[in-house]
C-alpha positions, 0 to 999 in steps of 0.5 A: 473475546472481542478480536478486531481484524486491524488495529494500529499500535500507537503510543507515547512517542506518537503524542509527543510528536503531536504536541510539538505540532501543536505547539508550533501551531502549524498542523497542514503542510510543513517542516514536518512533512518534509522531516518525514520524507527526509526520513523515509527516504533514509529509511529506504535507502532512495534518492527521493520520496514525496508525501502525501494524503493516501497510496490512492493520491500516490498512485495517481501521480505516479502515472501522471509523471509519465504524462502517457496519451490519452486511452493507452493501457496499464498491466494490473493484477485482477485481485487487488484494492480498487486504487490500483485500477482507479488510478489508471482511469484518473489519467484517462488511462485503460486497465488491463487486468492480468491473472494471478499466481493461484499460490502467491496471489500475485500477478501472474508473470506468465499471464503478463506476457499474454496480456501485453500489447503494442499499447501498454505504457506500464504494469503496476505490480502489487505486493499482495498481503506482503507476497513479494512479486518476483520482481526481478523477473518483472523488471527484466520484463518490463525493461524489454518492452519499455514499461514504466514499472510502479510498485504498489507497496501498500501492503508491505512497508519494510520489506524486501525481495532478494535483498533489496527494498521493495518499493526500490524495484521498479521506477516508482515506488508507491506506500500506504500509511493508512490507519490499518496498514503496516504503519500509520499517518491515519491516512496517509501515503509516500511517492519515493523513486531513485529518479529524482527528476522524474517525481519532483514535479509531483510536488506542485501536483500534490498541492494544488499546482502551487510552485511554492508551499504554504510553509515556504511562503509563510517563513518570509511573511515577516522576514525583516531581511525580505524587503519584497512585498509580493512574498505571498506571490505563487502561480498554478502553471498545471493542473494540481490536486488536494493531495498533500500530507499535513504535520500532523500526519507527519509527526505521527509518521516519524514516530511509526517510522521508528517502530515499523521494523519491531512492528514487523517482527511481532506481526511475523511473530504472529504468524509463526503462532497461526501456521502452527496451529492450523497445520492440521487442519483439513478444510483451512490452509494458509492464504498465502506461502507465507515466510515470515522470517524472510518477508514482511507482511500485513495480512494473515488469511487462509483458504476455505472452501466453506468461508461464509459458514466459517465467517458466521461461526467466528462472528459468534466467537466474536472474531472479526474477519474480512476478504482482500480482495474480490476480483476487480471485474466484479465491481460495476466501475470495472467491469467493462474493462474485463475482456480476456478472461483471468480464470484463476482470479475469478475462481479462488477468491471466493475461499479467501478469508483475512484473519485478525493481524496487529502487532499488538495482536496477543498471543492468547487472542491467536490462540483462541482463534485457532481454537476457534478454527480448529473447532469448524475444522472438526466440525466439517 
């Protein structure tokens, strides 16, 4: 067998919506980006969400909505994807990286509290593989010390945490829909918050600093009614960025959108059929506390002490497999920001292996991986 780690489930419905983009002949920014984010905002049960290219983008322009001064400090986990800390360095920020909870790989409440200073503006907590942060308890934290709170909901699209939505939590909620996570534009990524006000300026920021979008203005280009000749007339009163979502993108979105919680169950399905069967085993564990009938999740890893040697030996069953994430302070960019140390996240993350996790995922492809796991397990 030949198993890849990620692989996006995508149909008829997402082809159907293509074609009606092709047959409107408008592929960049348009009405079914703003259908998308209509939709979403349905979805999530949220005032106001803003499309865009990527979570990157997203969490870029969440902090620019704060407008923060120049140098001051935002509370991040220590293991998470790069964009969490280069969006802090984007707005001239600094990041300041906080331990994990050894069990949930999630940001370590207790550490947090350490970590904080007079000169924190914000935390951006990360929903690590799906593992909720206990935000209730975050968001009591952050309202005391006047923090922004921006969710990294890249991991956890449909999820929630005691009933409610992630990504409704803190102030702004920031998505992921690249092509590996739990739905997919190809790349893409959605700003939402209940603070209408406070993220429609994004607009303008996502596309450039234009004060009016491309489709808007087009629509007027040959309205009769419209007797203006300067219909194509916009200004740039801020400093923009490429950032926007196209049709494109959107009308596959709208497509997932629909799938996202079916999706969900056969992922959660599929770690049921993983738990049990590695739960004898003595050298792997599963990665997280993993609940799948109550959380949503878009990884299943495990623990083991021998990971390179089982990496090799699963590349020969040809398994592919991978690692989220290495602690950021490993990469160069980032180092000179560790300077109180985490010890947790620098200790466990060299156990830490993804295992394939896609809804289309079959149930004799997981068990040939467990066989497979259970043969090292033995073995050493």
């Amino acid at each position: 067998m030949k198993i890849r780690l990620f692989k996006p489930s995508l149909g008829d419905e997402e082809l159907q919506n293509i074609k009606e983009v092709f047959e409107r002949a408008w592929l960049g920014l348009g009405p079914k980006v703003a259908e998308f984010e209509m939709e979403w905002s349905k979805y999530l049960g949220i005032k106001a969400s803003i499309a865009v290219n990527s979570a990157t983008a997203a969490l870029h322009l969440a902090l620019t909505a704060y407008h923060f001064k120049e140098g001051c400090k935002v509370l991040i986990p220590i293991i998470t994807f790069a964009s969490t800390a280069t969006a802090i360095l984007y707005n001239k920020l600094e990041p300041v990286f906080v331990d994990i909870d050894e069990n949930t790989i999630t940001m370590s409440l207790d550490d947090l509290d350490k970590k904080y200073t007079k000169d924190c503006v914000a935390i951006i907590p990360v929903h690590m593989g799906g593992q909720p942060v206990l935000m209730d308890i975050l968001m009591e934290f952050a309202r005391e010390k006047k923090l922004a709170v921006i969710e990294d909901c890249a991991h956890c699209a449909g999820g929630e945490f005691k009933g409610k939505m992630l990504g409704k939590w803190g102030h702004i909620g920031c998505f992921s829909f690249e092509e590996k996570k739990c739905m997919t534009t190809g790349d893409g990524g959605m700003i939402c918050s209940e603070d209408e006000h406070l993220i429609q300026p994004l607009r303008e920021y996502r596309w450039i600093g234009i004060d009016k979008d491309t489709w808007k203005r087009a629509s007027k280009y040959t309205d009769s009614v419209n007797i203006d000749a300067r219909h194509w007339y916009y200004e740039i009163a801020v400093l923009g960025y490429k950032y926007n979502m196209n049709d494109l993108a959107a009308a596959i979105g709208l497509a997932q959108l629909k799938k996202l919680d079916s999706m969900n169950l056969k992922r959660s399905h599929c770690i049921k059929r993983y738990l049990q069967g590695i739960q004898n085993c003595k050298h792997i564990t599963p990665l997280l506390p993993y609940d799948p009938d109550k959380y949503v999740y878009w990884i299943f890893g495990i623990r083991c002490k021998m990971r390179d040697p089982l990496i090799i030996y699963l590349k020969s069953k040809g398994i592919a497999t991978g690692m989220h994430y290495m602690p950021l302070p490993l990469h160069p960019l980032l180092k000179p920001y560790y300077k109180v140390p985490c010890d947790t996240g620098m200790k466990i993350w060299e156990s830490f292996i993804t295992l394939p996790l896609f809804a289309d995922l079959t149930e004799t492809e997981i068990d040939y991986i467990i066989e497979a796991l259970i043969a090292f397990d033995a073995k050493y």
